[in-house]
PDB file of N, CA, C and O in Angstrom, chain B, residues numbered from 101:
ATOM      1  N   UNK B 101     -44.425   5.880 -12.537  1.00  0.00           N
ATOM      2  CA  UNK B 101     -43.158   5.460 -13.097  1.00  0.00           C
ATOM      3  C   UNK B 101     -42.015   6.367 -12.589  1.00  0.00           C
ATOM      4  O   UNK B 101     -40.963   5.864 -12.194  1.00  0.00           O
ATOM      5  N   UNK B 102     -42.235   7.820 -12.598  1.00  0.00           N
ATOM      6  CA  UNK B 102     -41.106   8.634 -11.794  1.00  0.00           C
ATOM      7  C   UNK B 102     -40.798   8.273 -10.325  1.00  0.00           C
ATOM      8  O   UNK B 102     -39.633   8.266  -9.927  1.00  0.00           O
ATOM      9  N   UNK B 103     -41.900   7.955  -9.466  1.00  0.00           N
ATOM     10  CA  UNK B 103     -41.643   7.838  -8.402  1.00  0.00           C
ATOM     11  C   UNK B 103     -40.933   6.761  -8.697  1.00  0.00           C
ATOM     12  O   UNK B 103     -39.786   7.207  -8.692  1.00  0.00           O
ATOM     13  N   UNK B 104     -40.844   5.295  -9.027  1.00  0.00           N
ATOM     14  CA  UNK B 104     -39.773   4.258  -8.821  1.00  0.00           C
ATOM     15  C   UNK B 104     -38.510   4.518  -9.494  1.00  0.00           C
ATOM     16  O   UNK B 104     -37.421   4.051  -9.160  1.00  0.00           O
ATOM     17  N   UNK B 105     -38.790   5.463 -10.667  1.00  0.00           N
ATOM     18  CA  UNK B 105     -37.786   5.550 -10.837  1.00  0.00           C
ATOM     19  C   UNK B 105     -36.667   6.605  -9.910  1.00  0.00           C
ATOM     20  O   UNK B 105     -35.529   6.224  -9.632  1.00  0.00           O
ATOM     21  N   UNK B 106     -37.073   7.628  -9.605  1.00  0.00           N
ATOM     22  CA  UNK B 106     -36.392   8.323  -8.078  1.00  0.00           C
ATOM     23  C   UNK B 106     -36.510   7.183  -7.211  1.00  0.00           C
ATOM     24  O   UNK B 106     -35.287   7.050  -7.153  1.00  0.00           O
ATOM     25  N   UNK B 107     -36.865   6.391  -6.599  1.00  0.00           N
ATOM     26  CA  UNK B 107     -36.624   5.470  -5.640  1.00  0.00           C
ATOM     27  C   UNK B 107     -35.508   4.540  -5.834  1.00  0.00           C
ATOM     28  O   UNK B 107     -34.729   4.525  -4.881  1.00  0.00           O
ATOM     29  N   UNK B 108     -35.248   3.839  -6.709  1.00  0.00           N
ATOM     30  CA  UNK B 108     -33.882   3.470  -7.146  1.00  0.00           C
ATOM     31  C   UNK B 108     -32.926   4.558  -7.299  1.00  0.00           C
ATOM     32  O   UNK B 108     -31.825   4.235  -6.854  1.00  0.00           O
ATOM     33  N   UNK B 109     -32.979   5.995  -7.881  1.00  0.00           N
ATOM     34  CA  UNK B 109     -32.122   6.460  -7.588  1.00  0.00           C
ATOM     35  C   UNK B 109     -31.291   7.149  -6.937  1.00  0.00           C
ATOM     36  O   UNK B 109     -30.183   7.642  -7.146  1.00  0.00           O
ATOM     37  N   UNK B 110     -32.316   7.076  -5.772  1.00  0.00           N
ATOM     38  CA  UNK B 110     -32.287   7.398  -4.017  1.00  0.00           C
ATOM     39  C   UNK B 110     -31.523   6.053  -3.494  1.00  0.00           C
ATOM     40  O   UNK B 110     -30.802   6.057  -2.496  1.00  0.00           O
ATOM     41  N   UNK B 111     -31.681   5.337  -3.995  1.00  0.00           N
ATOM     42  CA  UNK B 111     -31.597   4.040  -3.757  1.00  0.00           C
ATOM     43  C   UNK B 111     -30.118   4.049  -3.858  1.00  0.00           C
ATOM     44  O   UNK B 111     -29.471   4.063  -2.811  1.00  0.00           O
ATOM     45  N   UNK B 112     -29.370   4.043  -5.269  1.00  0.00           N
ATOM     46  CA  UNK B 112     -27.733   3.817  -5.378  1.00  0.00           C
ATOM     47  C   UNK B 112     -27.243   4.853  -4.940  1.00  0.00           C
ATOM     48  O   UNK B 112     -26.064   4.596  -4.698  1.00  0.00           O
ATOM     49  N   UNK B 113     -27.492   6.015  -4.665  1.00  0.00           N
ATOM     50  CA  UNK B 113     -27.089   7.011  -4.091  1.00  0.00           C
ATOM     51  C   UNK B 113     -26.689   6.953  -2.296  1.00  0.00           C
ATOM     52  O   UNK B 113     -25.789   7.479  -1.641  1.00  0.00           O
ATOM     53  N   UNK B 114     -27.722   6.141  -1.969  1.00  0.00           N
ATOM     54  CA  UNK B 114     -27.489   5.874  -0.626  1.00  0.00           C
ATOM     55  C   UNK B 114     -26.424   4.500  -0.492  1.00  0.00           C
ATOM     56  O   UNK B 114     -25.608   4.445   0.428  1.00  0.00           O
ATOM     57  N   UNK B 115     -26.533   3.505  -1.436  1.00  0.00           N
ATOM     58  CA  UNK B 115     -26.120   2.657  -1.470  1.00  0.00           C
ATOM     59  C   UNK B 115     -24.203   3.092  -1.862  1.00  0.00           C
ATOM     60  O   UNK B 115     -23.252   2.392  -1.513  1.00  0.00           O
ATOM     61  N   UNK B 116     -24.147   3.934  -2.365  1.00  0.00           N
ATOM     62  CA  UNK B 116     -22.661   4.802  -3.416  1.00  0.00           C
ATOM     63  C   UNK B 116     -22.418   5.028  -1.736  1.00  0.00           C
ATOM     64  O   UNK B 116     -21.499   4.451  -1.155  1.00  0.00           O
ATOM     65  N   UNK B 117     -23.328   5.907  -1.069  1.00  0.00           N
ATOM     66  CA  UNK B 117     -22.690   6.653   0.452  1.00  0.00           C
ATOM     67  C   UNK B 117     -22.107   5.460   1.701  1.00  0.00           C
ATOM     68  O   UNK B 117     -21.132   5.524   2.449  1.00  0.00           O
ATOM     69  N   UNK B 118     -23.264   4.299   1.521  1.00  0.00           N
ATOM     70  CA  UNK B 118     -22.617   3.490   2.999  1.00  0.00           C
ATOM     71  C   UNK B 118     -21.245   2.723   2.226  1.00  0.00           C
ATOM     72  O   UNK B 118     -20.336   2.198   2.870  1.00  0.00           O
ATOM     73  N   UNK B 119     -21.293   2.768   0.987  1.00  0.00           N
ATOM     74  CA  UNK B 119     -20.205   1.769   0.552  1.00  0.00           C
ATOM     75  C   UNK B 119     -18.925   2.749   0.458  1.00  0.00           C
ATOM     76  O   UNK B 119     -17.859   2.223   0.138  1.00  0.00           O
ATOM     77  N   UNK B 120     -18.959   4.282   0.741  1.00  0.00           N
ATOM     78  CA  UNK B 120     -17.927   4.868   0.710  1.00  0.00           C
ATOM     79  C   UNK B 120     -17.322   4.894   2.483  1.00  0.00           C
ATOM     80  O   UNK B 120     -16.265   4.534   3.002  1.00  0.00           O
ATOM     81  N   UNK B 121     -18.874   5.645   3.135  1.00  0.00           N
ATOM     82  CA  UNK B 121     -18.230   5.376   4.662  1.00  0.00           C
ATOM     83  C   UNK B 121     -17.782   4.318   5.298  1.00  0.00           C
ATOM     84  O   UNK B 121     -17.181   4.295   6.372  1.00  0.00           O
ATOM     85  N   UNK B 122     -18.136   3.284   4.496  1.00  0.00           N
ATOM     86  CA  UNK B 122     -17.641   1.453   5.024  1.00  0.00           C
ATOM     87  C   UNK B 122     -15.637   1.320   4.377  1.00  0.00           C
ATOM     88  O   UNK B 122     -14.772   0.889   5.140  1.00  0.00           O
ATOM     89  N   UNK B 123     -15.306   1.788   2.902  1.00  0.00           N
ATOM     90  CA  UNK B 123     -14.250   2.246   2.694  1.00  0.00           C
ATOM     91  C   UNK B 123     -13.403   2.797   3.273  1.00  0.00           C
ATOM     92  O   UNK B 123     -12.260   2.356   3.152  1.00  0.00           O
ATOM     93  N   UNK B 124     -13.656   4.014   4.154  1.00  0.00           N
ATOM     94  CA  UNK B 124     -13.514   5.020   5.012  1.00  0.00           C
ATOM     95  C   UNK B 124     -12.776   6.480   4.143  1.00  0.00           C
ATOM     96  O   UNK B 124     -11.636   6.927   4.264  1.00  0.00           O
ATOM     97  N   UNK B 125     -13.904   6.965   3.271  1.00  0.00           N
ATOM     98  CA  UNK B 125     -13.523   7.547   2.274  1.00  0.00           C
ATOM     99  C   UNK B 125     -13.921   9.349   3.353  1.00  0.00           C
ATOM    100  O   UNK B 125     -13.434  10.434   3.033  1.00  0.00           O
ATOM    101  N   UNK B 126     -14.426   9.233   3.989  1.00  0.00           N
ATOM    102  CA  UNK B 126     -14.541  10.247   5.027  1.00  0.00           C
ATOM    103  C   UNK B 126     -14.133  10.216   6.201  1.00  0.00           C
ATOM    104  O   UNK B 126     -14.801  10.719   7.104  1.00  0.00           O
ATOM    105  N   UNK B 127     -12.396   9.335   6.526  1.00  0.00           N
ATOM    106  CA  UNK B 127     -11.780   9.190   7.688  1.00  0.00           C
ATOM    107  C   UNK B 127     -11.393  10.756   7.761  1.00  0.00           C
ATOM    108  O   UNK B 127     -11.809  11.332   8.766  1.00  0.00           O
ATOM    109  N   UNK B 128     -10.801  11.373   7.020  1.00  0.00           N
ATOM    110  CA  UNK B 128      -9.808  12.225   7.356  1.00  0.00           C
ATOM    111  C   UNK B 128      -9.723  13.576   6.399  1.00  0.00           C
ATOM    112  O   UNK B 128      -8.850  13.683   5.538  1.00  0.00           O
ATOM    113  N   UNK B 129     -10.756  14.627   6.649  1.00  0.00           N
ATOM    114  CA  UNK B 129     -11.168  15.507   6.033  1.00  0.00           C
ATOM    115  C   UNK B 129     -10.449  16.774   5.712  1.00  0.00           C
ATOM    116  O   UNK B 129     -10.890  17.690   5.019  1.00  0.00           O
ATOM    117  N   UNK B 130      -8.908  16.693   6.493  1.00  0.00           N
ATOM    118  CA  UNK B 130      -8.183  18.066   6.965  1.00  0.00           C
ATOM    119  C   UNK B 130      -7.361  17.609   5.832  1.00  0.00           C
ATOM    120  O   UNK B 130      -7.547  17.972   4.670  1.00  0.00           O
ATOM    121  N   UNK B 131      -6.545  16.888   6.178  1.00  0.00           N
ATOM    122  CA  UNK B 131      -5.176  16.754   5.522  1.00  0.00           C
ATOM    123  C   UNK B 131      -5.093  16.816   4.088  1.00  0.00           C
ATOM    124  O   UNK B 131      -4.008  17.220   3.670  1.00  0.00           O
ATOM    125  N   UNK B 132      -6.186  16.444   3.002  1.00  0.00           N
ATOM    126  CA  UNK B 132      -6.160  16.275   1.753  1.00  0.00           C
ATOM    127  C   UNK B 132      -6.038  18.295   1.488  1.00  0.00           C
ATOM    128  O   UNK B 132      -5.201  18.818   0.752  1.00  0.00           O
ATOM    129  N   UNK B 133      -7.206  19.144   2.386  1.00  0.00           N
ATOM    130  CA  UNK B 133      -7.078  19.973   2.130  1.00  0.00           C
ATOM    131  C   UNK B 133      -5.923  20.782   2.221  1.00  0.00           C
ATOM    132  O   UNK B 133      -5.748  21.737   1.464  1.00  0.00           O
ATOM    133  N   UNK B 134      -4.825  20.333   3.436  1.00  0.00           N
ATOM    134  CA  UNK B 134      -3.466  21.306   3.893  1.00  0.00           C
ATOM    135  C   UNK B 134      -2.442  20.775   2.999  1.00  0.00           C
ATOM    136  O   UNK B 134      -1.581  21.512   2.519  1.00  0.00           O
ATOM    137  N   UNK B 135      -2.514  19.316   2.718  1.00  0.00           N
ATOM    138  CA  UNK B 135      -1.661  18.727   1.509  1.00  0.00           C
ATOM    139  C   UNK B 135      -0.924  20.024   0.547  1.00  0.00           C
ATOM    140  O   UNK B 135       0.216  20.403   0.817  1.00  0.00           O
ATOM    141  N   UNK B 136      -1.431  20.414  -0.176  1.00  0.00           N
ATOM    142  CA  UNK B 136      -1.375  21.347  -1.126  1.00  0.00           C
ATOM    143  C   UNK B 136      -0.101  22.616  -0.764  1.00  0.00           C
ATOM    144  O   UNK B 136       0.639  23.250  -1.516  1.00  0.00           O
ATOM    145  N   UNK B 137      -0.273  22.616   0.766  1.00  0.00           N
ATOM    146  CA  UNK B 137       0.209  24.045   1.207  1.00  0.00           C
ATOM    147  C   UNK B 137       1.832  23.418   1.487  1.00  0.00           C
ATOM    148  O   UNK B 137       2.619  24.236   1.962  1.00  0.00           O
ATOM    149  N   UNK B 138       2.296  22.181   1.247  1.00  0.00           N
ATOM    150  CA  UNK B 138       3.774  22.216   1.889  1.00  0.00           C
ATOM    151  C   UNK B 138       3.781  21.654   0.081  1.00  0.00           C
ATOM    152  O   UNK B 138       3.083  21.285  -0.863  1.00  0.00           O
ATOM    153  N   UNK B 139       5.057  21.929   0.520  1.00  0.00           N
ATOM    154  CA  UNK B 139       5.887  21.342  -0.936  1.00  0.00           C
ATOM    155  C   UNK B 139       5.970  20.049  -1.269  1.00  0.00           C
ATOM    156  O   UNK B 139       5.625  19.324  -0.336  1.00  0.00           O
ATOM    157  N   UNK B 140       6.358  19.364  -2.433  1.00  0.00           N
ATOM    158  CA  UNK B 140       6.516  18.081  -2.683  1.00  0.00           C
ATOM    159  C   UNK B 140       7.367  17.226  -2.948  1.00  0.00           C
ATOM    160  O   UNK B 140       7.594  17.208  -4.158  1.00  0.00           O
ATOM    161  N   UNK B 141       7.950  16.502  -2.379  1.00  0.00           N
ATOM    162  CA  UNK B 141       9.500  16.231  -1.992  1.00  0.00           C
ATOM    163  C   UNK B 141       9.763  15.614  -3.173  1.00  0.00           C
ATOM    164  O   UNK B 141      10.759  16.138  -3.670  1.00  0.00           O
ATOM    165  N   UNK B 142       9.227  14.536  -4.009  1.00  0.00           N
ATOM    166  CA  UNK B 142       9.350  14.024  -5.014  1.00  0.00           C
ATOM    167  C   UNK B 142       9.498  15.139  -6.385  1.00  0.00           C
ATOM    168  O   UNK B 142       9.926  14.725  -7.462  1.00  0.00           O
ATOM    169  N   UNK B 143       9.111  16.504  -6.197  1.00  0.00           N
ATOM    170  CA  UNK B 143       9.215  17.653  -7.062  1.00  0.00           C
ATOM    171  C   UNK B 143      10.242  18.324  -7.265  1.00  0.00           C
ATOM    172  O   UNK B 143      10.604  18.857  -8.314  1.00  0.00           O
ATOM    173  N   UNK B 144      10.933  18.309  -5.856  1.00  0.00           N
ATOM    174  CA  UNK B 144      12.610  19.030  -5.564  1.00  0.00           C
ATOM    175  C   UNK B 144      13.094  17.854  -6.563  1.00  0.00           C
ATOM    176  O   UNK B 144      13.380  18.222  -7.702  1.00  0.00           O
ATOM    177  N   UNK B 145      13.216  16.491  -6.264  1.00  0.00           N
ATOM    178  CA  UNK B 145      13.808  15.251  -6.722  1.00  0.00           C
ATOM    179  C   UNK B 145      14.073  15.505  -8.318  1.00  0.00           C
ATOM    180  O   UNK B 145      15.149  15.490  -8.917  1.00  0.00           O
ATOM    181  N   UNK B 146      12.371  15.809  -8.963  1.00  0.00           N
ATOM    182  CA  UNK B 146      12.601  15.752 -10.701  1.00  0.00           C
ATOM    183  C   UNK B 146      13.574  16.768 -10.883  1.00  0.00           C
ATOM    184  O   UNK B 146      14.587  16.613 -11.565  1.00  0.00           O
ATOM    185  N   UNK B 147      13.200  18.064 -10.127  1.00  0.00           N
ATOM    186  CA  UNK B 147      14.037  19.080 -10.623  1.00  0.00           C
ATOM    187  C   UNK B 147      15.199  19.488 -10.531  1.00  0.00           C
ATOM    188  O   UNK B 147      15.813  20.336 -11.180  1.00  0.00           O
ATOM    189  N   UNK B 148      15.549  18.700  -9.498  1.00  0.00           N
ATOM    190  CA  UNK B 148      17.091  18.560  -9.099  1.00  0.00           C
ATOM    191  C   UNK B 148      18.016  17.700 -10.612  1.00  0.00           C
ATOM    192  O   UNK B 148      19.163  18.043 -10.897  1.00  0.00           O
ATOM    193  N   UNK B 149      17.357  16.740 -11.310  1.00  0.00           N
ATOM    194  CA  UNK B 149      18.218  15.986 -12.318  1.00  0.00           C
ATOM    195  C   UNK B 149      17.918  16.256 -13.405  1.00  0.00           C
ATOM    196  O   UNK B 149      18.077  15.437 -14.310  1.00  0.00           O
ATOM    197  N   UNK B 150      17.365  17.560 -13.635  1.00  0.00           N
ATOM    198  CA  UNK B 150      16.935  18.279 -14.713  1.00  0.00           C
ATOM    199  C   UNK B 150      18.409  18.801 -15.274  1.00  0.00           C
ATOM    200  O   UNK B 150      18.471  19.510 -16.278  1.00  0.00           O
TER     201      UNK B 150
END
């Protein structure tokens, strides 16, 4: 019973991965991380009409 049950959950796990790389949820691995490091233009904006 464990083994099928790890087999299905090997199963959506692999199934969760091609349906993300088919998305293209691993196009572009840099930018989310450097994001952070410049400022946020919409942030000057709130604080400017403060």
């Amino acid at each position: 019973m464990l083994v099928i049950l790890a087999l299905l959950l090997a199963g959506g796990f692999l199934t969760s991965l091609i349906f993300a790389l088919r998305r293209g949820q691993f196009d572009d691995l840099e930018t989310p991380a450097q994001r952070m490091l410049f400022e946020d233009p919409t942030a000057s904006k709130k604080e400017d009409k403060k």
